[in-house]
mmCIF file of the C-alpha atoms, coordinates in Angstrom:
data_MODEL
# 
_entry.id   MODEL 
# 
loop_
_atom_site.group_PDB 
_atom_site.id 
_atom_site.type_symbol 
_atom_site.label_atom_id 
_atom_site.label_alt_id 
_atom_site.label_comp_id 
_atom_site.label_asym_id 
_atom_site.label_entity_id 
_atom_site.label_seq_id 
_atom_site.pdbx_PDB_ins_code 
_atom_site.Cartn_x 
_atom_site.Cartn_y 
_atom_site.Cartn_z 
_atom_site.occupancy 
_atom_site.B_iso_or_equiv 
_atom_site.pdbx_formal_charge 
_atom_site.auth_seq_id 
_atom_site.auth_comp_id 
_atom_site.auth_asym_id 
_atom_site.auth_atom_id 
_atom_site.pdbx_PDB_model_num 
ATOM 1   C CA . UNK A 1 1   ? -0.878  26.062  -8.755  1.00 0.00 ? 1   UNK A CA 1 
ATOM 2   C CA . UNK A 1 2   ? -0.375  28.996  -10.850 1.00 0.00 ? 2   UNK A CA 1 
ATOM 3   C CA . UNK A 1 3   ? -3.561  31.389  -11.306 1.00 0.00 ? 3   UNK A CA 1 
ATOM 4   C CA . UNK A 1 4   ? -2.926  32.166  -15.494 1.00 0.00 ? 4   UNK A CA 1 
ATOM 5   C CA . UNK A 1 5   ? -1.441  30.668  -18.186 1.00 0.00 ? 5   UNK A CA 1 
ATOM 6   C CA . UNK A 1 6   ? -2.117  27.462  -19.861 1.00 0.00 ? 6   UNK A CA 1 
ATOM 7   C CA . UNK A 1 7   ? -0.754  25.304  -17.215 1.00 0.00 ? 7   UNK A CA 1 
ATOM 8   C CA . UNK A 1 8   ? -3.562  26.452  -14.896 1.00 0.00 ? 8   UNK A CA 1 
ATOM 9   C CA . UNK A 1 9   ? -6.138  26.372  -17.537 1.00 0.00 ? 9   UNK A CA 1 
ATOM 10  C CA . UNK A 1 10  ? -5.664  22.351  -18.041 1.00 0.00 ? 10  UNK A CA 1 
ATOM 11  C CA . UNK A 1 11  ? -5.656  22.224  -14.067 1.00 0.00 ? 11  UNK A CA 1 
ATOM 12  C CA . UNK A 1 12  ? -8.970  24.221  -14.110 1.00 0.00 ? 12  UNK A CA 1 
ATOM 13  C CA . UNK A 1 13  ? -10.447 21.737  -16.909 1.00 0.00 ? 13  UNK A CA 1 
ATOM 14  C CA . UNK A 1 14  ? -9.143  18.654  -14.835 1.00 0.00 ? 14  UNK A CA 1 
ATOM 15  C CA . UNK A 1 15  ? -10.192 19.945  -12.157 1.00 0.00 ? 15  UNK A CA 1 
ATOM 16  C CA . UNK A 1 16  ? -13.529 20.606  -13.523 1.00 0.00 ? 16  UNK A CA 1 
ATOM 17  C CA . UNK A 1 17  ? -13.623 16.754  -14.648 1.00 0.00 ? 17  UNK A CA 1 
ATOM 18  C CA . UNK A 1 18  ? -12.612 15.447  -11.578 1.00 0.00 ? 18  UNK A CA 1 
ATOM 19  C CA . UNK A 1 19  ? -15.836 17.426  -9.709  1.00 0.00 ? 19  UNK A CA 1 
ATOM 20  C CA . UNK A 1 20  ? -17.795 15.432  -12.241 1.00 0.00 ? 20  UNK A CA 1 
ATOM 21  C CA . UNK A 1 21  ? -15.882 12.238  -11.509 1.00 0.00 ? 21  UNK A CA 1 
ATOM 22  C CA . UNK A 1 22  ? -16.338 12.442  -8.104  1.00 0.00 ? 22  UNK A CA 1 
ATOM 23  C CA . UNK A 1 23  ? -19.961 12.883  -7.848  1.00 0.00 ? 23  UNK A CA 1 
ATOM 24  C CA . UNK A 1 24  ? -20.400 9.872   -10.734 1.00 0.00 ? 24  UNK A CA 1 
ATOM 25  C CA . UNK A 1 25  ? -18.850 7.837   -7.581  1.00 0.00 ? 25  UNK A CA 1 
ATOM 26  C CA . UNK A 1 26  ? -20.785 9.411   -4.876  1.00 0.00 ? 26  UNK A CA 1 
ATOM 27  C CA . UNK A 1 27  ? -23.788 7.880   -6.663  1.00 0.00 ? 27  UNK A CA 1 
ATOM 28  C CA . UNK A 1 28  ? -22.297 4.364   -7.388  1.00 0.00 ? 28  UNK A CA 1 
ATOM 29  C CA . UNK A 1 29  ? -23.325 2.009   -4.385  1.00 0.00 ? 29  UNK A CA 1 
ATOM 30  C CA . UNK A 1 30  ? -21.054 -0.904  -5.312  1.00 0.00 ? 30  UNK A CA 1 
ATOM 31  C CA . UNK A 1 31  ? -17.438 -0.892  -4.546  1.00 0.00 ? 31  UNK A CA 1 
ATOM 32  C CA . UNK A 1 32  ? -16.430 -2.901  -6.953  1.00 0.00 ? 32  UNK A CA 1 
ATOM 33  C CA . UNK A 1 33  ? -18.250 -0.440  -9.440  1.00 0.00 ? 33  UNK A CA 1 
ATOM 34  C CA . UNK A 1 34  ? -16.258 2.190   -8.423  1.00 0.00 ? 34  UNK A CA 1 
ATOM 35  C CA . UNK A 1 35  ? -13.126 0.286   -8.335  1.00 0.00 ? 35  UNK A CA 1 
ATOM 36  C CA . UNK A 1 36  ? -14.049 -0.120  -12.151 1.00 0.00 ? 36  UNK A CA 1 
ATOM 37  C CA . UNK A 1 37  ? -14.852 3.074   -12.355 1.00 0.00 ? 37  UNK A CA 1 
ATOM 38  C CA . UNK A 1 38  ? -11.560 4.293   -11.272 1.00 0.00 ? 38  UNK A CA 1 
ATOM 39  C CA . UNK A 1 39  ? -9.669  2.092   -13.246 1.00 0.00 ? 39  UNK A CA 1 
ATOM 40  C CA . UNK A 1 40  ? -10.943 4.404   -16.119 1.00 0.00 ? 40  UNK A CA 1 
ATOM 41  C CA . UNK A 1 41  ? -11.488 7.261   -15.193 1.00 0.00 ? 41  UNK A CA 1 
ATOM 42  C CA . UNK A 1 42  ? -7.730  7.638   -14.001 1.00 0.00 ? 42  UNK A CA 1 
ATOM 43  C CA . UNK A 1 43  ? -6.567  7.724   -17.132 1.00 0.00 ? 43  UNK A CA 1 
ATOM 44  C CA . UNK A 1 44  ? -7.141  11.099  -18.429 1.00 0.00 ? 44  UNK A CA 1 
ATOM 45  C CA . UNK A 1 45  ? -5.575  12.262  -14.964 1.00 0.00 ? 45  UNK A CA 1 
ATOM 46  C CA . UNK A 1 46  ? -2.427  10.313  -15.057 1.00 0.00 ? 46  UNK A CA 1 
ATOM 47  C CA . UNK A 1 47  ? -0.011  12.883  -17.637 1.00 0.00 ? 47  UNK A CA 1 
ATOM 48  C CA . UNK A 1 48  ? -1.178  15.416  -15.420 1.00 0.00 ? 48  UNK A CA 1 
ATOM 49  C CA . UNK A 1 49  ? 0.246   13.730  -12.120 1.00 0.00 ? 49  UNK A CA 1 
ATOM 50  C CA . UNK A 1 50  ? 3.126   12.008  -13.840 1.00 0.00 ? 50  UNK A CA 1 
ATOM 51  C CA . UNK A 1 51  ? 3.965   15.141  -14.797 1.00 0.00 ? 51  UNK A CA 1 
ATOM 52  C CA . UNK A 1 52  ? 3.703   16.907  -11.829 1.00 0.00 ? 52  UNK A CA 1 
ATOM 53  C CA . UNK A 1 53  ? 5.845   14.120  -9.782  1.00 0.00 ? 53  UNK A CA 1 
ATOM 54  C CA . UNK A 1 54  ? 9.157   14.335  -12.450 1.00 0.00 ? 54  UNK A CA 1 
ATOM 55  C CA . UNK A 1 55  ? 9.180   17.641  -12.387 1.00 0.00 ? 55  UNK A CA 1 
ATOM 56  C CA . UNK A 1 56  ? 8.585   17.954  -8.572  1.00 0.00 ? 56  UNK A CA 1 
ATOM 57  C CA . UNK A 1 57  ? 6.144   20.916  -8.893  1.00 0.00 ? 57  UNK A CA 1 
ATOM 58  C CA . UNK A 1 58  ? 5.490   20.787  -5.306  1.00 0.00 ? 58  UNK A CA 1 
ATOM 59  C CA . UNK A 1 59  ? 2.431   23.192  -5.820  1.00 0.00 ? 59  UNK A CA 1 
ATOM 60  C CA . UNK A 1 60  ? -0.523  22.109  -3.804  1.00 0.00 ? 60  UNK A CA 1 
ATOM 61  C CA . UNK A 1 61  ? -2.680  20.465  -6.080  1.00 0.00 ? 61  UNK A CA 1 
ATOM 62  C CA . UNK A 1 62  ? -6.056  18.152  -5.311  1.00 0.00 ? 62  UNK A CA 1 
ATOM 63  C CA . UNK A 1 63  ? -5.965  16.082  -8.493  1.00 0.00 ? 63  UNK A CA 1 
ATOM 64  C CA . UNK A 1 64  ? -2.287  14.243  -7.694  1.00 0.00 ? 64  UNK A CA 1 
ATOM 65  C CA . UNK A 1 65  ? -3.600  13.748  -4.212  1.00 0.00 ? 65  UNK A CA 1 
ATOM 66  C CA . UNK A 1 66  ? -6.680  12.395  -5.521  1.00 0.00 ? 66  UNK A CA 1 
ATOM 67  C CA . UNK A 1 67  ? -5.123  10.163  -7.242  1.00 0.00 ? 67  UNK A CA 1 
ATOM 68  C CA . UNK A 1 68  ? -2.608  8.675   -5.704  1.00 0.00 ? 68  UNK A CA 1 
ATOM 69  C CA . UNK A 1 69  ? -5.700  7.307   -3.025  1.00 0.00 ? 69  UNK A CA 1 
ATOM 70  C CA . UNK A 1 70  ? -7.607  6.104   -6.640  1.00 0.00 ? 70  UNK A CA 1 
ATOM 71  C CA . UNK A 1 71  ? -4.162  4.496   -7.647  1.00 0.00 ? 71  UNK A CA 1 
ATOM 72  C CA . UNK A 1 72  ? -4.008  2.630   -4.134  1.00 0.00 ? 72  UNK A CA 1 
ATOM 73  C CA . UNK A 1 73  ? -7.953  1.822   -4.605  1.00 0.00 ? 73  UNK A CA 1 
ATOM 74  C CA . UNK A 1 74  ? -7.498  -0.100  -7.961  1.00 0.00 ? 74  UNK A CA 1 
ATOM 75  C CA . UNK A 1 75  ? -3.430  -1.568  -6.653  1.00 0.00 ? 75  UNK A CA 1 
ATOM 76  C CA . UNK A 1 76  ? -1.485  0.768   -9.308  1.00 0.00 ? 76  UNK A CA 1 
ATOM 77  C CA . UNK A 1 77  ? 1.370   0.132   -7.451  1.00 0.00 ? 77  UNK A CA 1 
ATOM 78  C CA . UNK A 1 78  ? 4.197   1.787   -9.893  1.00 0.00 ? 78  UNK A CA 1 
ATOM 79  C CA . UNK A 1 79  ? 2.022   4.451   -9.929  1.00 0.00 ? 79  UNK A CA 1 
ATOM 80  C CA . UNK A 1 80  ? 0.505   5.036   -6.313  1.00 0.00 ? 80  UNK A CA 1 
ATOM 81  C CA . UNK A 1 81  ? 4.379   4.747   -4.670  1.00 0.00 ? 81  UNK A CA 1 
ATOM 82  C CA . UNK A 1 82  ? 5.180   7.570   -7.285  1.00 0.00 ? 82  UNK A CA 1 
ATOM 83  C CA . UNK A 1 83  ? 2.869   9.712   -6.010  1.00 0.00 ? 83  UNK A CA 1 
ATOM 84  C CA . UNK A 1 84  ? 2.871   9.004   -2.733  1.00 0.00 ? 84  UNK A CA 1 
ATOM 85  C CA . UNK A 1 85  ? 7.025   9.547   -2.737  1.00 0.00 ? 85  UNK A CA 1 
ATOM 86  C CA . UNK A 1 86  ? 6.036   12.952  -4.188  1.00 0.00 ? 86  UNK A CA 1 
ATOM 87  C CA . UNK A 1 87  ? 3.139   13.791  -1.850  1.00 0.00 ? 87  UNK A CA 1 
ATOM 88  C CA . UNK A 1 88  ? 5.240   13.256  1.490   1.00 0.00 ? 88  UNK A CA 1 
ATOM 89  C CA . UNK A 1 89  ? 8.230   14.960  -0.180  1.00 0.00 ? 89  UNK A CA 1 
ATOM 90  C CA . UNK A 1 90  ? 6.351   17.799  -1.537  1.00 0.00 ? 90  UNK A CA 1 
ATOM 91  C CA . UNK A 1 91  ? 4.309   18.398  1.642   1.00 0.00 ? 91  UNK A CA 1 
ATOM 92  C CA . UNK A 1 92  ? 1.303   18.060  -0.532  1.00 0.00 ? 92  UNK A CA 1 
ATOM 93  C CA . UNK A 1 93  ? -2.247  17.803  1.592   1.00 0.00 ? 93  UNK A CA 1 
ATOM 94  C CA . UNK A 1 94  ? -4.963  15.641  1.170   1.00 0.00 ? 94  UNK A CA 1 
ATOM 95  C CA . UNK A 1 95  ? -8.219  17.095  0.517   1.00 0.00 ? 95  UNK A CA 1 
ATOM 96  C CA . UNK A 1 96  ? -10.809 17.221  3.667   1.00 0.00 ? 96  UNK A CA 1 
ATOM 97  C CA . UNK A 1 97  ? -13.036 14.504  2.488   1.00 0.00 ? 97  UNK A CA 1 
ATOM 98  C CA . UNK A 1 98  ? -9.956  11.809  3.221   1.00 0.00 ? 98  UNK A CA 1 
ATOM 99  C CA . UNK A 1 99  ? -10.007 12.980  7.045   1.00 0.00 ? 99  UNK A CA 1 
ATOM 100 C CA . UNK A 1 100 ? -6.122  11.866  7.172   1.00 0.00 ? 100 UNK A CA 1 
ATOM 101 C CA . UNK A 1 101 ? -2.618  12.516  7.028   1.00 0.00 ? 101 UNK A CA 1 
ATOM 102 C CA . UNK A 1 102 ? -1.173  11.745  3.695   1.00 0.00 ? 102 UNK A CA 1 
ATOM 103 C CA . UNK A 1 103 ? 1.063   9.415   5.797   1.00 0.00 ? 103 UNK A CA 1 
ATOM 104 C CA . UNK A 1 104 ? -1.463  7.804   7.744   1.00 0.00 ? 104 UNK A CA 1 
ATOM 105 C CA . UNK A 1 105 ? -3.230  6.878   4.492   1.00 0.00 ? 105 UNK A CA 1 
ATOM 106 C CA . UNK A 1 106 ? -0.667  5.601   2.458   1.00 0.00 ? 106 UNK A CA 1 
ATOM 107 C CA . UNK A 1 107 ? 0.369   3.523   5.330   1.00 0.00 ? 107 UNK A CA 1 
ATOM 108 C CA . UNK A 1 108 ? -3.085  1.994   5.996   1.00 0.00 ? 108 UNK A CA 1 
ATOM 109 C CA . UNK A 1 109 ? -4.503  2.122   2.628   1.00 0.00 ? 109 UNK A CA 1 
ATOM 110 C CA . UNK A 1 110 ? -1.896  -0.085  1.239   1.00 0.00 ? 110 UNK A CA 1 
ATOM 111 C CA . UNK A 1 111 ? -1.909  -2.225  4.294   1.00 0.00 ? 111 UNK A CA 1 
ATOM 112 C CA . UNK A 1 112 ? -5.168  -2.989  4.689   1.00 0.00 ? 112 UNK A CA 1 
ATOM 113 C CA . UNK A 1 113 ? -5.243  -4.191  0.680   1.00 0.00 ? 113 UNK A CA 1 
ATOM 114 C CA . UNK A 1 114 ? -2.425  -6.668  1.514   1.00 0.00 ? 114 UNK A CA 1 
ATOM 115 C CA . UNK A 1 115 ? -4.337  -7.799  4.710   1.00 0.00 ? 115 UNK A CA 1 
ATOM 116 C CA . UNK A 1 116 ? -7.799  -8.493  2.884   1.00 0.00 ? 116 UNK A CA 1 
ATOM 117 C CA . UNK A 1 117 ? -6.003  -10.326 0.123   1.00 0.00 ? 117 UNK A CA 1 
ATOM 118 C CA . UNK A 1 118 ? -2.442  -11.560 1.106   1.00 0.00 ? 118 UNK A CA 1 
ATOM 119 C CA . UNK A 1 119 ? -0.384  -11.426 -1.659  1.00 0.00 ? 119 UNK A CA 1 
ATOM 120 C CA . UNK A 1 120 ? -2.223  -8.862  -3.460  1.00 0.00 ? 120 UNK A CA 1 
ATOM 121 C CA . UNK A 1 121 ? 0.452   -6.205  -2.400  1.00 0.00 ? 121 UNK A CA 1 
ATOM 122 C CA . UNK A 1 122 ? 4.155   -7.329  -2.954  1.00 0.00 ? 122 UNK A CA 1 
ATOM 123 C CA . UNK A 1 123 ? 6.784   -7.407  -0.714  1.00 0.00 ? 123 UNK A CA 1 
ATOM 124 C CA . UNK A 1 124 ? 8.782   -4.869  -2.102  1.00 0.00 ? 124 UNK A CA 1 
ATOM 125 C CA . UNK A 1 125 ? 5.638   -2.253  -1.977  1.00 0.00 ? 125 UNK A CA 1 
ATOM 126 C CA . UNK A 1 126 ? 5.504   -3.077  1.720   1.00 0.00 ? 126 UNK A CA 1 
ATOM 127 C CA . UNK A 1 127 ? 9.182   -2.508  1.956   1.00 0.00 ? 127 UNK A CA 1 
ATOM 128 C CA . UNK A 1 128 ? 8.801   0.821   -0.338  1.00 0.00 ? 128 UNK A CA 1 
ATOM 129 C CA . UNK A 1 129 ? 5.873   2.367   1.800   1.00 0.00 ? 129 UNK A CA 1 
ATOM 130 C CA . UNK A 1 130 ? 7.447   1.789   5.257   1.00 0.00 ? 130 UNK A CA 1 
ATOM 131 C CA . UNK A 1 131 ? 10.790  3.336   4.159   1.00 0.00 ? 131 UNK A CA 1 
ATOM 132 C CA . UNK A 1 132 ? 8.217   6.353   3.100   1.00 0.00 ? 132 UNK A CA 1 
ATOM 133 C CA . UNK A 1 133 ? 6.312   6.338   6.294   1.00 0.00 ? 133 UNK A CA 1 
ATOM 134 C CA . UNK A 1 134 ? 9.428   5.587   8.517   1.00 0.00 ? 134 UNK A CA 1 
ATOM 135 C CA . UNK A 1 135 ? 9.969   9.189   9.849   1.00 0.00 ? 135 UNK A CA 1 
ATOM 136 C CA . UNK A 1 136 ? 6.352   10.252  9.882   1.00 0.00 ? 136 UNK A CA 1 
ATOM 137 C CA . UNK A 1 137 ? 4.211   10.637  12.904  1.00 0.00 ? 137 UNK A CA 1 
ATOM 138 C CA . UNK A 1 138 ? 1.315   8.117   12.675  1.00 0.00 ? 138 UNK A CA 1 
ATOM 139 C CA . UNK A 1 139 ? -1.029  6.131   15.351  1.00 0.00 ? 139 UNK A CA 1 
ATOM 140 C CA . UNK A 1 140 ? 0.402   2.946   16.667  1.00 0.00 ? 140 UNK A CA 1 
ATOM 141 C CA . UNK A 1 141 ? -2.373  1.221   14.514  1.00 0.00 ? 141 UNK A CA 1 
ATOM 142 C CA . UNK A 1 142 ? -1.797  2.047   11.477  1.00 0.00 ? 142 UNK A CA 1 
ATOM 143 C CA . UNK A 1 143 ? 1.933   0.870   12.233  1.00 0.00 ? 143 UNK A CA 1 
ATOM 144 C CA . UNK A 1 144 ? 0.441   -2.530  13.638  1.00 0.00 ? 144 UNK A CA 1 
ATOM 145 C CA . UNK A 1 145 ? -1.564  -2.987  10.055  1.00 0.00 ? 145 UNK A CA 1 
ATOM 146 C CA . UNK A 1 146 ? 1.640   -2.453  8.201   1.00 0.00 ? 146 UNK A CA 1 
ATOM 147 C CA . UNK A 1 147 ? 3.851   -4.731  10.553  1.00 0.00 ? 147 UNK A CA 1 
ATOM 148 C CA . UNK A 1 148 ? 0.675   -7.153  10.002  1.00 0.00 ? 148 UNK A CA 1 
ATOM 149 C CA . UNK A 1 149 ? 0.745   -6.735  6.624   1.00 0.00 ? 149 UNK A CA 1 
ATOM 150 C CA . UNK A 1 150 ? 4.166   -7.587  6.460   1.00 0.00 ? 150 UNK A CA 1 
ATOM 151 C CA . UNK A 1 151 ? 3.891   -11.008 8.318   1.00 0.00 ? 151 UNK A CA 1 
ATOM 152 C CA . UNK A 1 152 ? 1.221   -12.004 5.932   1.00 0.00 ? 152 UNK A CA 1 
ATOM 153 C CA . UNK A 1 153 ? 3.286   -11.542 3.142   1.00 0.00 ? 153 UNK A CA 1 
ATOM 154 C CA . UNK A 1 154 ? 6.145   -13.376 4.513   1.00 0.00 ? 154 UNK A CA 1 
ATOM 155 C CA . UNK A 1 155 ? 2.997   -16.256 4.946   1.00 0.00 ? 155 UNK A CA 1 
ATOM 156 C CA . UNK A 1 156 ? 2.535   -15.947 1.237   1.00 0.00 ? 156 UNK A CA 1 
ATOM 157 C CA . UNK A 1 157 ? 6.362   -16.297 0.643   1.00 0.00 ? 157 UNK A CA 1 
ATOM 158 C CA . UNK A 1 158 ? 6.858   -19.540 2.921   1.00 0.00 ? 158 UNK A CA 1 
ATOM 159 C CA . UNK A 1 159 ? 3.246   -20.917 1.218   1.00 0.00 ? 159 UNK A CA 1 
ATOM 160 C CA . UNK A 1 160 ? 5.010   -20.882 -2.127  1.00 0.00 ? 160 UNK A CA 1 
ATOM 161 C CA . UNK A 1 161 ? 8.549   -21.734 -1.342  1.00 0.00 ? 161 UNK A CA 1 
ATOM 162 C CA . UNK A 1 162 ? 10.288  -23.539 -3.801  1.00 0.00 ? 162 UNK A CA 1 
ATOM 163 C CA . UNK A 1 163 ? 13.291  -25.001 -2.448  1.00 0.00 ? 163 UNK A CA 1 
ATOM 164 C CA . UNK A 1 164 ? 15.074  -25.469 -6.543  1.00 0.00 ? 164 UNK A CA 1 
ATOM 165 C CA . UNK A 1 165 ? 14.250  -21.936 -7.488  1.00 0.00 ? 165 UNK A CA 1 
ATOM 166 C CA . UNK A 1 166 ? 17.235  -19.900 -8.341  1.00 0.00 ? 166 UNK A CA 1 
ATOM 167 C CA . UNK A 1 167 ? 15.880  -16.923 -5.836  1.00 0.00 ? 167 UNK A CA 1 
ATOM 168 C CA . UNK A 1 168 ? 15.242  -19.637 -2.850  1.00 0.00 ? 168 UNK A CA 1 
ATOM 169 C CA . UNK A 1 169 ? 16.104  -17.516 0.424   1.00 0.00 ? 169 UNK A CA 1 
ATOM 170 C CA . UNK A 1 170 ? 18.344  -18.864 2.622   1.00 0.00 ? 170 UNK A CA 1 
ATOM 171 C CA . UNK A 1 171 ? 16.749  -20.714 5.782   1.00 0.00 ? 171 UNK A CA 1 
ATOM 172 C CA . UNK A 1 172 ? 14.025  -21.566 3.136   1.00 0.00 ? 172 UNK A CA 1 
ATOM 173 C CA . UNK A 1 173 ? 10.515  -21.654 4.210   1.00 0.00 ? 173 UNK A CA 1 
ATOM 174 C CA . UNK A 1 174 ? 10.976  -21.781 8.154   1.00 0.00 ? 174 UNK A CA 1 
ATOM 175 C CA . UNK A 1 175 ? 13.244  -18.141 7.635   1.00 0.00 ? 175 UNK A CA 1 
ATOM 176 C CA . UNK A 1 176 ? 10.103  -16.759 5.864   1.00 0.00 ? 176 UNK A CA 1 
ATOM 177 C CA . UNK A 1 177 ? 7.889   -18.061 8.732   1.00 0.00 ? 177 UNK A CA 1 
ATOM 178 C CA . UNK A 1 178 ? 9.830   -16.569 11.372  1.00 0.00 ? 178 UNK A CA 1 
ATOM 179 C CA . UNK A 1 179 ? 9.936   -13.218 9.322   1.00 0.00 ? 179 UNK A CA 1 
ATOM 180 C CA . UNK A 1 180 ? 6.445   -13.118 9.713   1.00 0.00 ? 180 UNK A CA 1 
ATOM 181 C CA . UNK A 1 181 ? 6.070   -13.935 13.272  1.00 0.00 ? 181 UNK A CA 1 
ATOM 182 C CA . UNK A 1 182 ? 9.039   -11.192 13.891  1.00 0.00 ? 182 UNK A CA 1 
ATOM 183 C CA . UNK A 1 183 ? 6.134   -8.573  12.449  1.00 0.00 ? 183 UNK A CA 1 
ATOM 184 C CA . UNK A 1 184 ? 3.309   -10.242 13.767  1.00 0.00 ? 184 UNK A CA 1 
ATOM 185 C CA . UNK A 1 185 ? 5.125   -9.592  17.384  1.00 0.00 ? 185 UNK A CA 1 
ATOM 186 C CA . UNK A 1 186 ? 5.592   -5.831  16.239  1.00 0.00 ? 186 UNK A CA 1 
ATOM 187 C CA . UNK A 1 187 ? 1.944   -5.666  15.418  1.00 0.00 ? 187 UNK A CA 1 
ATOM 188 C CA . UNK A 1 188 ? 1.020   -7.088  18.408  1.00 0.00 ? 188 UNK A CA 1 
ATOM 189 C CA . UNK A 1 189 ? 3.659   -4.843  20.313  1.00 0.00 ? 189 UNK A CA 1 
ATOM 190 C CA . UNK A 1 190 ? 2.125   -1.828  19.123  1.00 0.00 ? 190 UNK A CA 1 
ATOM 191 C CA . UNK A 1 191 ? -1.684  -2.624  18.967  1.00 0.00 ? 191 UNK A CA 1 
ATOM 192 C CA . UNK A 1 192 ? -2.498  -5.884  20.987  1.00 0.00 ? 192 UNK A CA 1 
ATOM 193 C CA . UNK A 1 193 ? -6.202  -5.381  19.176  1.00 0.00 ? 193 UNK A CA 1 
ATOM 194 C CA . UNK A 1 194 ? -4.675  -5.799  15.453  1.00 0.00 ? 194 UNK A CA 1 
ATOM 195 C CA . UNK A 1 195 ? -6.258  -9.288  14.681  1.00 0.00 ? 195 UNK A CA 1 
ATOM 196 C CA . UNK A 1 196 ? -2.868  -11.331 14.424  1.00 0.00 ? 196 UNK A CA 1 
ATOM 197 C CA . UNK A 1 197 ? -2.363  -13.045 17.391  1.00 0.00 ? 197 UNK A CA 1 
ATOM 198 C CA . UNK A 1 198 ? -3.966  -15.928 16.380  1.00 0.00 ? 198 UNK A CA 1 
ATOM 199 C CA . UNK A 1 199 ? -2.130  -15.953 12.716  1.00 0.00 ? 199 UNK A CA 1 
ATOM 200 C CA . UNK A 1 200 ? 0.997   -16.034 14.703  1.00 0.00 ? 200 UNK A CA 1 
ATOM 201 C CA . UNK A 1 201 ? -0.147  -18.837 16.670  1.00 0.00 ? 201 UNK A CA 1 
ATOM 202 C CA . UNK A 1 202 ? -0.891  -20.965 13.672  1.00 0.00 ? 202 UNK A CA 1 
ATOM 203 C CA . UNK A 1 203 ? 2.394   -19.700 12.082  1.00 0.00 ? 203 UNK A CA 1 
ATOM 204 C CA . UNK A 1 204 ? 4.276   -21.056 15.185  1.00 0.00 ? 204 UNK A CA 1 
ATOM 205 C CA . UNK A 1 205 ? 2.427   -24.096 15.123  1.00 0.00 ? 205 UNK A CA 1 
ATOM 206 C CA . UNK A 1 206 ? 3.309   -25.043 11.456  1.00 0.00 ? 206 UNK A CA 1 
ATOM 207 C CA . UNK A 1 207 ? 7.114   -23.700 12.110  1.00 0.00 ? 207 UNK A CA 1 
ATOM 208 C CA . UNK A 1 208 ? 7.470   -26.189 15.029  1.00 0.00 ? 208 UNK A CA 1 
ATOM 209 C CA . UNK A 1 209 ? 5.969   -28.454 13.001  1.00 0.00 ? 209 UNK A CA 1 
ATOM 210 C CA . UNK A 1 210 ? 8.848   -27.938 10.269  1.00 0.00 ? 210 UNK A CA 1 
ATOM 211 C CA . UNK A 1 211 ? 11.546  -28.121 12.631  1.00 0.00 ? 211 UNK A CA 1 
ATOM 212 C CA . UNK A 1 212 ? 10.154  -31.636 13.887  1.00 0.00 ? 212 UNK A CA 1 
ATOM 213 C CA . UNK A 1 213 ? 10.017  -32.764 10.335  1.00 0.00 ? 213 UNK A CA 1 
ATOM 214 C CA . UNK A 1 214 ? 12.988  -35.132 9.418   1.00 0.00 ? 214 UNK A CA 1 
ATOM 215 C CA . UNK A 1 215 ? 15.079  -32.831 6.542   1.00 0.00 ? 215 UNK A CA 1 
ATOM 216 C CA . UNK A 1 216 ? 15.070  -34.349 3.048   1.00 0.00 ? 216 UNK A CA 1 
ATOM 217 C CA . UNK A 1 217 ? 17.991  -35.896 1.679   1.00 0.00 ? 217 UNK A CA 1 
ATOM 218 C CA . UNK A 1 218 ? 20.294  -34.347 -0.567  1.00 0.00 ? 218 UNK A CA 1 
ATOM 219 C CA . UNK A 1 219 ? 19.457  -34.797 -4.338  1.00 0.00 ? 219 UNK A CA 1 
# 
């Protein structure tokens, strides 16, 4: 960041807030407080980063870091892929207290949100954040969350197929089930420990179950 000028004088006074924001959340015991607390406090951060990601400063610079994680925390999601697009590209580091790769984070952030509540993250943020990740070097566990992640979105998509919707997939729901057991086997391929092979047993249960079901006649 530059050292004078009025650019780095807002950055100093952000900054500033942010030290005070941070240790309002150190002192908050309840997650969900904080999540709250986030959801505010953001705001009079978010011209700042926005800023900083169209123009592609590509300064080092703790408060677009910051918040892309706080983004993430309170599922921002136009706003935590723009930052994290500009983080990777930028080469932009996280600040110690995260004890990550910006990489690692994004990837396992965002996929442990869609694994504690499927459906919470959409598809295409899955698809966005592994075509960020796809060339960075992370542990073959954070991959397995994300594949996992994946398959429990496809779950969520084959829950609430509806076969007369305009945007029906083709293969209807037993495609989308065998989507997800295609990245529950990656997840299990790359971390047998990841939690999904009984998911994809009870996925494979219900497709079998589908393909012994007599198909409906034609309307």
């Amino acid at each position: 960041m530059p050292t004078d000028g009025p650019v780095a004088s807002e950055y100093q006074l952000l900054l500033a807030a942010l030290g005070i924001d941070l240790n309002t959340l150190r002192n908050t015991q309840s997650t969900e407080r904080k999540i709250e607390a986030k959801r505010t406090m953001i705001e009079k951060y978010r011209a700042w980063v926005e800023g900083a990601a169209d123009a592609s400063a590509g300064a080092q610079d703790e408060i677009v870091s910051t918040m892309m994680v706080w983004a993430i925390d309170i599922n921002d999601w136009p706003l935590a892929l723009k930052l994290a697009e500009y983080v990777l590209l930028a080469g932009i580091n996280l600040p110690e207290r995260y004890n990550r790769a910006a990489a690692t984070l994004i990837a396992e952030e965002i996929a442990q949100v869609a694994i504690d509540a499927p459906g919470a993250v959409p598809l295409e943020v899955l698809n966005a954040v592994a075509d960020l990740v796809s060339d960075a070097d992370i542990f073959d566990q954070v991959r397995a969350k994300l594949e996992k992640a994946f398959g429990l979105a496809f779950k969520v998509r084959a829950d609430a197929f509806d076969p007369t919707a305009e945007s029906a997939v083709a293969g209807g729901k037993p495609a989308l089930l065998a989507a997800a057991i295609g990245h529950l086997d990656r997840a299990i391929a790359l971390h047998a420990g990841c939690g999904a092979k009984k998911i994809k047993q009870a996925m494979e249960a219900e497709l079998k179950k589908l393909a012994a079901s007599p198909a409906a006649p034609p309307a």
